[in-house]
Kinemage of the C-alpha trace (Angstrom):
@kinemage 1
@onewidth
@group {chain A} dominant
@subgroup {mainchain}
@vectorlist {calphas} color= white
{ca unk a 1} P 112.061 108.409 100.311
{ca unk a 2} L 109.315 108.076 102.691
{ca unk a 3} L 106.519 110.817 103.858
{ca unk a 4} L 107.089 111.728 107.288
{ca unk a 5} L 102.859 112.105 107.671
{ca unk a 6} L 99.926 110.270 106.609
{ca unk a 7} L 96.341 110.994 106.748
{ca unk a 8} L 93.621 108.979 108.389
{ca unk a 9} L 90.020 108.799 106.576
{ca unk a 10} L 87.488 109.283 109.310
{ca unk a 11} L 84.185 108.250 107.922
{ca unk a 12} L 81.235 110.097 108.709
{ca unk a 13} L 77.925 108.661 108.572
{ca unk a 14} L 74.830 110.073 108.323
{ca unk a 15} L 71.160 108.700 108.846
{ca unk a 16} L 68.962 109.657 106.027
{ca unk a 17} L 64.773 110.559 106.448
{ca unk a 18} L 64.000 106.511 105.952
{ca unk a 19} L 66.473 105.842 108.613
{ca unk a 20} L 69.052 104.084 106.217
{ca unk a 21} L 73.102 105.286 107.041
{ca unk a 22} L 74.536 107.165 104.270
{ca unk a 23} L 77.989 108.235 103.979
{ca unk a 24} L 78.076 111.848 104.293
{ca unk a 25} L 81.706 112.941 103.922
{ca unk a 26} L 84.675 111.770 104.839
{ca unk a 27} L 87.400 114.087 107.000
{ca unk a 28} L 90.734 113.710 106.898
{ca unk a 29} L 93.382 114.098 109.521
{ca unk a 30} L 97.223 114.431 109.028
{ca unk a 31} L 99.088 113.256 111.370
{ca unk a 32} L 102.732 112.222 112.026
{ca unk a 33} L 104.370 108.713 111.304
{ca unk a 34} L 107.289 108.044 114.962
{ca unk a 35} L 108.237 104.757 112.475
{ca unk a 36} L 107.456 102.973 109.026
{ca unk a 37} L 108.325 99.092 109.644
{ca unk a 38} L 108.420 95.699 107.997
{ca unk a 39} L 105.754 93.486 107.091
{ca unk a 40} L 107.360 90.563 109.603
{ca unk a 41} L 107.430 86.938 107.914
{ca unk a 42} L 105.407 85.441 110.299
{ca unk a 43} L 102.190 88.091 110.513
{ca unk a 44} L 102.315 88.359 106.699
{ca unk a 45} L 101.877 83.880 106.689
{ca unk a 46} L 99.138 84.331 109.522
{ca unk a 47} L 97.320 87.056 107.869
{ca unk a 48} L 97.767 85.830 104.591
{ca unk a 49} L 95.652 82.355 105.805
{ca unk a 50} L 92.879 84.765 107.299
{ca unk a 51} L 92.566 86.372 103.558
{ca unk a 52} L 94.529 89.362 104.486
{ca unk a 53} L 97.464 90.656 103.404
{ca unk a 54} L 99.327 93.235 104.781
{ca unk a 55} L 101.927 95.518 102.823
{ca unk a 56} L 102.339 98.680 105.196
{ca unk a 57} L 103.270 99.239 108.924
{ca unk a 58} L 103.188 102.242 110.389
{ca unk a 59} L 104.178 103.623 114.205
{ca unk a 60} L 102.198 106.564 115.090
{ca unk a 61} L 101.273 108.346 118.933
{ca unk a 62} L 98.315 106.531 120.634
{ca unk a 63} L 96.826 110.477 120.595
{ca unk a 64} L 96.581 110.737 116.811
{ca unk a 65} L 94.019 107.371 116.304
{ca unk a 66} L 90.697 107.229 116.935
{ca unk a 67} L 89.523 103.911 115.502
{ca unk a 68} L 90.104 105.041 111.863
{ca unk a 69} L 89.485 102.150 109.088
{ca unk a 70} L 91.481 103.309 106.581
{ca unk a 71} L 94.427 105.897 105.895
{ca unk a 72} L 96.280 107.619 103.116
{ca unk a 73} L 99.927 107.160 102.733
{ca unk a 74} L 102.134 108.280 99.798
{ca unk a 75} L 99.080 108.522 97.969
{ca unk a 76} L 97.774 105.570 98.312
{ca unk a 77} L 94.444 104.230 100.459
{ca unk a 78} L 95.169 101.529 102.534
{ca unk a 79} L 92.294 99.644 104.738
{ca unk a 80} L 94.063 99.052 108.703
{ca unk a 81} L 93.499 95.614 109.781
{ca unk a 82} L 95.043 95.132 112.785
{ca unk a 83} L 96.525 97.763 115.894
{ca unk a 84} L 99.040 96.682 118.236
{ca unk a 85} L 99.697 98.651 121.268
{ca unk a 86} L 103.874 97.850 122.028
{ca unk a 87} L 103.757 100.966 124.260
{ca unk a 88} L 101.271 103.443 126.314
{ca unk a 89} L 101.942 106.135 124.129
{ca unk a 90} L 102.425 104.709 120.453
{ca unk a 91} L 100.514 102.365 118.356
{ca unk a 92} L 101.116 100.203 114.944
{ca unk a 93} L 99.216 100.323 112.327
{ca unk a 94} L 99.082 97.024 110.358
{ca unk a 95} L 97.219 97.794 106.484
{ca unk a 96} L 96.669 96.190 103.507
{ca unk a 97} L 95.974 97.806 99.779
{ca unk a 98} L 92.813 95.951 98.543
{ca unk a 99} L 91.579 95.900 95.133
{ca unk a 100} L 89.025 98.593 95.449
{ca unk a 101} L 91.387 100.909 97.223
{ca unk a 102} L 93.466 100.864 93.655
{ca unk a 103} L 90.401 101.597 91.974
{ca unk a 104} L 89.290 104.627 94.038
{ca unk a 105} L 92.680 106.066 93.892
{ca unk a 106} L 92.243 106.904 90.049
{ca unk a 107} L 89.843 109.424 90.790
């Protein structure tokens, strides 16, 4: 069964009194999924010789995004690697589970 919503992490940043960026929270927005596709053969052999490797592919309305890194899905963080635009109005979102996203997820 699949989630009909994920949530987008939207980092915020802060600048601290020394004028080094610190994270200072992160917000998170739900939002609905149009689609949840297949890794295709070819993207997962091209991304896998860049050192990526994506697992998750998700169709969502161009509205929702606003340059988000990472997103929550089935409770799970995933980091997006790559957006392509196949219409005006919707977007993919191409993401990969990393190592460090398993180990935040245990808090």
């Amino acid at each position: 069964m699949h989630d009909v919503s994920c949530i987008l992490l939207n980092k915020k940043e802060q600048v601290d009194e020394i004028g080094v960026l610190k994270p200072s929270k992160i917000e998170e927005i739900e939002i609905p999924i149009i689609k949840i596709e297949s890794i295709y053969a070819n993207e997962f052999y091209e991304a896998n010789q860049a050192g990526y490797q994506p697992t998750l592919r998700l169709k969502i309305s161009a509205l929702n995004y606003n340059n988000e890194s990472e997103l929550r899905y089935q409770g799970i963080t995933y980091t997006i690697i790559r957006i392509d635009e196949t219409y005006p109005d919707e977007i993919t979102l191409i993401c990969e589970r990393k190592i460090k996203n398993v180990q935040s997820n245990k808090t």
